[in-house]
N, CA, C and O atoms as CSV, one atom per row, in Angstrom:
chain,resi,resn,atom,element,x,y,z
A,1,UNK,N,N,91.108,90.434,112.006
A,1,UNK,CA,C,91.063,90.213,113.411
A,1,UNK,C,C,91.867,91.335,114.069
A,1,UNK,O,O,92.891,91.783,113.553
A,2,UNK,N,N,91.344,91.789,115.278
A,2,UNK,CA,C,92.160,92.729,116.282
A,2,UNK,C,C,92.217,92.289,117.713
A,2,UNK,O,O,91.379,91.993,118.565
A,3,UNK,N,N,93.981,92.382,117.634
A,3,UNK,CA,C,94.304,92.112,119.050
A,3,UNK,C,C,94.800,93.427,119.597
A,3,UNK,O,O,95.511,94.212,118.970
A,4,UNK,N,N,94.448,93.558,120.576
A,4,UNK,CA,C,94.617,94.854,121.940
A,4,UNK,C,C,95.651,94.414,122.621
A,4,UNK,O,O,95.401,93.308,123.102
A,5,UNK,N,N,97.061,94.929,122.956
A,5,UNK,CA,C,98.043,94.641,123.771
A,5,UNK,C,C,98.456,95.816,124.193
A,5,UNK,O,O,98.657,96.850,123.555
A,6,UNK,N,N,98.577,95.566,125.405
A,6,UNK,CA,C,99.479,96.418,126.364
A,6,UNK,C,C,101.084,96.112,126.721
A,6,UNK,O,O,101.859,97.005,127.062
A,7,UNK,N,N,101.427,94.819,126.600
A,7,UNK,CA,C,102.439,94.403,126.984
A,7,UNK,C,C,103.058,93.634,126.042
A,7,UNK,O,O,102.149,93.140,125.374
A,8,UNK,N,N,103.967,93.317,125.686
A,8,UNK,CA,C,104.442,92.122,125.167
A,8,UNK,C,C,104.076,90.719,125.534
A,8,UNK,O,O,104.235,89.940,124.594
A,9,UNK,N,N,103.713,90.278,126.435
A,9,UNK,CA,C,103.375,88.921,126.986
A,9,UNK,C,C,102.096,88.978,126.053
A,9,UNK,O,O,101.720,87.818,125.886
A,10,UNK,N,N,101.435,89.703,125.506
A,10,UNK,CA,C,99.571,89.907,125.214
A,10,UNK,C,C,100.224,89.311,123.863
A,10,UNK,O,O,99.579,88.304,123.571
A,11,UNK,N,N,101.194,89.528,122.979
A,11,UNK,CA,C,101.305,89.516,121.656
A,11,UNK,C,C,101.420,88.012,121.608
A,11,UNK,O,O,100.940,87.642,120.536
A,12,UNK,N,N,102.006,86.633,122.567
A,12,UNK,CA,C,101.981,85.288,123.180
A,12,UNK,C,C,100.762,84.608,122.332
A,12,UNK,O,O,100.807,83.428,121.985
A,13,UNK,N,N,99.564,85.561,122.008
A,13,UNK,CA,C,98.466,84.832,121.465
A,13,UNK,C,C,98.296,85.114,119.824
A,13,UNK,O,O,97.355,84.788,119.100
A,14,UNK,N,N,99.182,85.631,119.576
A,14,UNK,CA,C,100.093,85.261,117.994
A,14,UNK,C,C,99.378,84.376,117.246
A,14,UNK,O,O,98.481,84.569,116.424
A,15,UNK,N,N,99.966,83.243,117.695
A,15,UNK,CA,C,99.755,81.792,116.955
A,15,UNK,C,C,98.348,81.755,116.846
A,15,UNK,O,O,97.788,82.122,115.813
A,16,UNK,N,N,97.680,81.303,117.921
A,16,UNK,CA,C,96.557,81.449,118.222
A,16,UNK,C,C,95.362,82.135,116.748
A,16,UNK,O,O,94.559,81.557,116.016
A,17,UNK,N,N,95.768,83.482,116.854
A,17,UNK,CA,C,95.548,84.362,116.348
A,17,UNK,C,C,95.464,84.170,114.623
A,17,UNK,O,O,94.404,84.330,114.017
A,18,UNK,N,N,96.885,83.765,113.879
A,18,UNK,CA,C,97.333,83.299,112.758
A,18,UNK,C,C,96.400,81.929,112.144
A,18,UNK,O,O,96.154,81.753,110.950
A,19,UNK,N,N,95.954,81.015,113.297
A,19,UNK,CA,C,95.320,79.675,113.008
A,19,UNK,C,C,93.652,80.424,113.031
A,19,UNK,O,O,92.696,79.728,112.689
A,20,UNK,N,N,93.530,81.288,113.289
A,20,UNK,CA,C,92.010,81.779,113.454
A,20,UNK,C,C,91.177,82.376,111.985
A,20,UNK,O,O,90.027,82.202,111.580
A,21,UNK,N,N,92.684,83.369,111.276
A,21,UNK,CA,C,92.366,83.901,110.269
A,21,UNK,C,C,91.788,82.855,109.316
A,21,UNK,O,O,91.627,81.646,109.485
A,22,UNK,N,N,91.443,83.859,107.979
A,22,UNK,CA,C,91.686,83.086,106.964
A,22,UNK,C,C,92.782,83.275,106.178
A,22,UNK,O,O,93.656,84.080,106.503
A,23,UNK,N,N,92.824,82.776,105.411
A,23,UNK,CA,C,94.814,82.414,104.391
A,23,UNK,C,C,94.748,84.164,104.394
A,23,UNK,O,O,95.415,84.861,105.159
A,24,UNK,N,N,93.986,84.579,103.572
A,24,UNK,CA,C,94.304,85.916,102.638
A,24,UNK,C,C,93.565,87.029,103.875
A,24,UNK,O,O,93.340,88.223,103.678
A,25,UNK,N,N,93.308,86.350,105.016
A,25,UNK,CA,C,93.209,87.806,106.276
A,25,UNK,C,C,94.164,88.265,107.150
A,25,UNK,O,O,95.313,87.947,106.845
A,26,UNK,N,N,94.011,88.992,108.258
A,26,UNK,CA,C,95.245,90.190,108.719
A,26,UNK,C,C,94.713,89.710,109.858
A,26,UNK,O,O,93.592,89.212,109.955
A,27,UNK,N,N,95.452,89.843,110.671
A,27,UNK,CA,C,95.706,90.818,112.325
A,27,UNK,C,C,96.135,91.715,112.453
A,27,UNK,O,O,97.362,91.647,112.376
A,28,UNK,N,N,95.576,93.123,112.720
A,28,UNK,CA,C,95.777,93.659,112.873
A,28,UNK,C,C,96.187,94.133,114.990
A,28,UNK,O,O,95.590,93.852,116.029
A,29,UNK,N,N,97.165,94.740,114.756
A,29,UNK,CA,C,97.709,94.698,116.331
A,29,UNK,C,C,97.735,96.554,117.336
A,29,UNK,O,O,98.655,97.371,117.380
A,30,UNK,N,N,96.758,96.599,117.788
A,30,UNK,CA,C,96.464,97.771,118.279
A,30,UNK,C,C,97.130,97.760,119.558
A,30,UNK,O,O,97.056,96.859,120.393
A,31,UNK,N,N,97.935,99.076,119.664
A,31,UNK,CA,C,98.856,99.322,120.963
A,31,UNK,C,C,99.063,100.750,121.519
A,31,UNK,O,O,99.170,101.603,120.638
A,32,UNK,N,N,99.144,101.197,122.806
A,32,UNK,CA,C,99.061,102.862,122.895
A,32,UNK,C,C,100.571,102.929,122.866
A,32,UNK,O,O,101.516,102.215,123.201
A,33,UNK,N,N,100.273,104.667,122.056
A,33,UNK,CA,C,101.093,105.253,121.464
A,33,UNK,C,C,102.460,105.336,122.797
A,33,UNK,O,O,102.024,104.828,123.829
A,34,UNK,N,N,103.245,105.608,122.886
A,34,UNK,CA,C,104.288,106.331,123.447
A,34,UNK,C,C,104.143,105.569,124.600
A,34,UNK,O,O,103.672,106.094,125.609
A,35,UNK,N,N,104.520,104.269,124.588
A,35,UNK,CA,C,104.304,103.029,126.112
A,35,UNK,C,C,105.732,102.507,125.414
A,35,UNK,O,O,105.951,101.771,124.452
A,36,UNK,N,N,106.515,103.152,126.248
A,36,UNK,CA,C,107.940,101.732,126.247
A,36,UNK,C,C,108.023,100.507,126.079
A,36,UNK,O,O,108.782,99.856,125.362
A,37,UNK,N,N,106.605,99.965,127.282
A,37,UNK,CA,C,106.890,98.454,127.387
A,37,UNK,C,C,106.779,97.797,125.969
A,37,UNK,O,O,107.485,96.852,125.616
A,38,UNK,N,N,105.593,98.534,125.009
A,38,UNK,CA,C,105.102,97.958,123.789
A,38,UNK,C,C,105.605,98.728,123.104
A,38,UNK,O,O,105.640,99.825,123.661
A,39,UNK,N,N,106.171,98.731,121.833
A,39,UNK,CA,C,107.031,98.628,120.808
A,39,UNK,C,C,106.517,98.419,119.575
A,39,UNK,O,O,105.684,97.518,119.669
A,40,UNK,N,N,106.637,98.942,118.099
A,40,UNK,CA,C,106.451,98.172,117.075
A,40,UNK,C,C,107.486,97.482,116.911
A,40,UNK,O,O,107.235,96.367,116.455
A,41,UNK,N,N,108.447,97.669,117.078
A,41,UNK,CA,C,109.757,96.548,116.920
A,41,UNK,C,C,108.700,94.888,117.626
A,41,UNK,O,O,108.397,93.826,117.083
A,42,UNK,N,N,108.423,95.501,119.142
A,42,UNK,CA,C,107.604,93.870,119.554
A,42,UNK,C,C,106.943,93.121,118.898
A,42,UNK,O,O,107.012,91.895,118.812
A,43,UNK,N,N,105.854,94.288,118.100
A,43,UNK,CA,C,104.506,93.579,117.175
A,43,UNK,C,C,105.373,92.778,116.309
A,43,UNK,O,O,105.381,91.553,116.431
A,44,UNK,N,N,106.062,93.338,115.495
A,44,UNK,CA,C,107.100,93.092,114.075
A,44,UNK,C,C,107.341,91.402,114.262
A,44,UNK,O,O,106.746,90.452,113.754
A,45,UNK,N,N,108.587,91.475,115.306
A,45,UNK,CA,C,108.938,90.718,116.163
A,45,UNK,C,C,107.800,89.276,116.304
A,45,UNK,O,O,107.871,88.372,115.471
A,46,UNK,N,N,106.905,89.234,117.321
A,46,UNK,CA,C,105.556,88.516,117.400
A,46,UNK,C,C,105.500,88.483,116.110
A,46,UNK,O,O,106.230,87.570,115.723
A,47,UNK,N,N,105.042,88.974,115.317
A,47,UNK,CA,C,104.377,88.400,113.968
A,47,UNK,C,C,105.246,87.729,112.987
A,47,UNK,O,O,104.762,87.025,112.101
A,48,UNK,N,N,106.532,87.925,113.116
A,48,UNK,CA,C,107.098,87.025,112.593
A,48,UNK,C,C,107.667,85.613,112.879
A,48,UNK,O,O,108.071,84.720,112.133
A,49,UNK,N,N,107.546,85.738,114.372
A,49,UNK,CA,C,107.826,84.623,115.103
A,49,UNK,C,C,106.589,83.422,114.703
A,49,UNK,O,O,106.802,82.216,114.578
A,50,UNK,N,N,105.072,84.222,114.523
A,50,UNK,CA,C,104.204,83.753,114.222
A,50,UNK,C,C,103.771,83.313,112.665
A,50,UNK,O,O,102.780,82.657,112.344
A,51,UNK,N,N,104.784,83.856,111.815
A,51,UNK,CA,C,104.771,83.515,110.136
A,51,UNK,C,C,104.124,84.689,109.634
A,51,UNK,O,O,103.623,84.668,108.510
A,52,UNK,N,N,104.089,85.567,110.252
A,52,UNK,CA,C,103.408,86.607,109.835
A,52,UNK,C,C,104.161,87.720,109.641
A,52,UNK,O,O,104.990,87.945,110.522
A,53,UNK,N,N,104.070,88.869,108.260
A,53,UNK,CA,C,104.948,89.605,107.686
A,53,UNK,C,C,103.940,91.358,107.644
A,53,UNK,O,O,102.920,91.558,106.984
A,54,UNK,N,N,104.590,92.284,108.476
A,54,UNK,CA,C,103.903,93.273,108.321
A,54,UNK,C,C,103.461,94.002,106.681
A,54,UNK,O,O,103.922,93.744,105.569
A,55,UNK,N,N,102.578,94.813,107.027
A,55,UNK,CA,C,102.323,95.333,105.264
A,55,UNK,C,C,101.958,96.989,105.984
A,55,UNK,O,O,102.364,97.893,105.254
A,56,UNK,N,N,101.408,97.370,107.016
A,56,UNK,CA,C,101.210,98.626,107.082
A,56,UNK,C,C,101.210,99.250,108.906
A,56,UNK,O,O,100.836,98.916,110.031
A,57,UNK,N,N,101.597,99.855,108.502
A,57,UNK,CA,C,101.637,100.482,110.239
A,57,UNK,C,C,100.099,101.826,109.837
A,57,UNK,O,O,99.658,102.216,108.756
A,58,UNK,N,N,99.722,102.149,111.199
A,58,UNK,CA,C,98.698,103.502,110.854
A,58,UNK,C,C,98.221,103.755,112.198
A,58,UNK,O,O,97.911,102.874,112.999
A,59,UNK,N,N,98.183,104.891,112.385
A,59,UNK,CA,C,97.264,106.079,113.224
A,59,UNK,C,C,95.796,105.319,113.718
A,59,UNK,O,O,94.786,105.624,113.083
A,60,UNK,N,N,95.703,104.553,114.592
A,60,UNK,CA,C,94.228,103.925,114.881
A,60,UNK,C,C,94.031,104.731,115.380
A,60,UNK,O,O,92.896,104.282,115.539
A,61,UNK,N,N,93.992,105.768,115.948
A,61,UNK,CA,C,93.515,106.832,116.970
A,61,UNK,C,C,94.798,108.183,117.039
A,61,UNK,O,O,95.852,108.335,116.421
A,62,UNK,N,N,94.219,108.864,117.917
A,62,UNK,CA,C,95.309,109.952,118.145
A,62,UNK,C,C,96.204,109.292,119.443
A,62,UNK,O,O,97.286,109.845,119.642
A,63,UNK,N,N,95.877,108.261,120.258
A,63,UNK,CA,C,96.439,107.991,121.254
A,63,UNK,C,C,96.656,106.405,121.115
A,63,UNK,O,O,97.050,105.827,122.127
A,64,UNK,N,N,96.388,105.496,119.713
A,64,UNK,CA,C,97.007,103.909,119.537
A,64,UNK,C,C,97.370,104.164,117.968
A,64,UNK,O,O,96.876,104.991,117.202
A,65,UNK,N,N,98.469,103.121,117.711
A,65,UNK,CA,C,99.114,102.942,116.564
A,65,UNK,C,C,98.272,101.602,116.533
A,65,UNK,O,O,97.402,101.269,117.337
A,66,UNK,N,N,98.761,100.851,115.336
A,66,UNK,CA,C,98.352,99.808,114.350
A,66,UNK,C,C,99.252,99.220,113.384
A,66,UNK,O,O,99.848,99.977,112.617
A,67,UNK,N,N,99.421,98.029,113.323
A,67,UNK,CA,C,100.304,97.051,112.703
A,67,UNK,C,C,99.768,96.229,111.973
A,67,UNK,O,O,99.982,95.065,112.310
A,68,UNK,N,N,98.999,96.404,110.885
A,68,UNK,CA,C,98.689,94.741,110.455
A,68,UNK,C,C,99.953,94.157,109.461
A,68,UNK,O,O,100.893,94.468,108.730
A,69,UNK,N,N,98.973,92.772,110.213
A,69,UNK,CA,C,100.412,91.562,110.046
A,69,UNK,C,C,99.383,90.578,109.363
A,69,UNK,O,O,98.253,90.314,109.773
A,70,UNK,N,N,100.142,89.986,107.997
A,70,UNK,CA,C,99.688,89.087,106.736
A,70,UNK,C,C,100.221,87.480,107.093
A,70,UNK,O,O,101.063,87.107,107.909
A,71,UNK,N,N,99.712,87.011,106.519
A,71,UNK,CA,C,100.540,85.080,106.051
A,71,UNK,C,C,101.146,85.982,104.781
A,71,UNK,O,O,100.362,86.703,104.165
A,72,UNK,N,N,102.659,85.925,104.370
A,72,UNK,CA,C,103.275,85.967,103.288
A,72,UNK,C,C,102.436,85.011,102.021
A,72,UNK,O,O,101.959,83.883,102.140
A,73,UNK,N,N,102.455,85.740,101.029
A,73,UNK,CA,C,101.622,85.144,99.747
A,73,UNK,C,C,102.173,83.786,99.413
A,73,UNK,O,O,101.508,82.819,99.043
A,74,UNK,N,N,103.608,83.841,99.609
A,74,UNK,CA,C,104.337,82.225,99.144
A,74,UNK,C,C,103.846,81.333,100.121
A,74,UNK,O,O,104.183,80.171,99.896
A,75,UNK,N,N,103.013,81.532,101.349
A,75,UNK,CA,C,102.776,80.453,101.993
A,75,UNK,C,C,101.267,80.504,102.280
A,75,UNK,O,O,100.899,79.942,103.313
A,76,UNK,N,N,100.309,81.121,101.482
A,76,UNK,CA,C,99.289,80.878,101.248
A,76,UNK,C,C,98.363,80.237,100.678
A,76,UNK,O,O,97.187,80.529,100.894
């Protein structure tokens, strides 16, 4: 799954998000590059608030980064 955020308030649909997957799928969290308001610290943050544990950051573009965020294996 991919969520598009601009802001931190966008990452709010987390949970949401986590109950959608399946056990052993990702969210991945697409955000533009060099925006203060959004942060990978935020994504990190959100996804763990949400039970969710990063595994890779990456280059979605020359102008958005990428975060996917897992269910940890012990709670799968």
């Amino acid at each position: 799954m991919f969520l598009g955020a601009v802001t931190p308030r966008d990452l709010d649909r987390m949970p949401r998000l986590v109950r959608a997957i399946r056990r052993d799928g990702a969210v991945w969290v697409v955000w533009k590059k060099g925006m203060p308001a959004l942060k990978e610290d935020h994504v990190r943050k959100a996804g763990l608030a949400a039970g969710l544990v990063d595994v890779k950051v990456a280059s979605f573009s020359p102008t958005h980064s990428a975060l996917k965020l897992v269910i940890p294996k012990a709670a799968r």
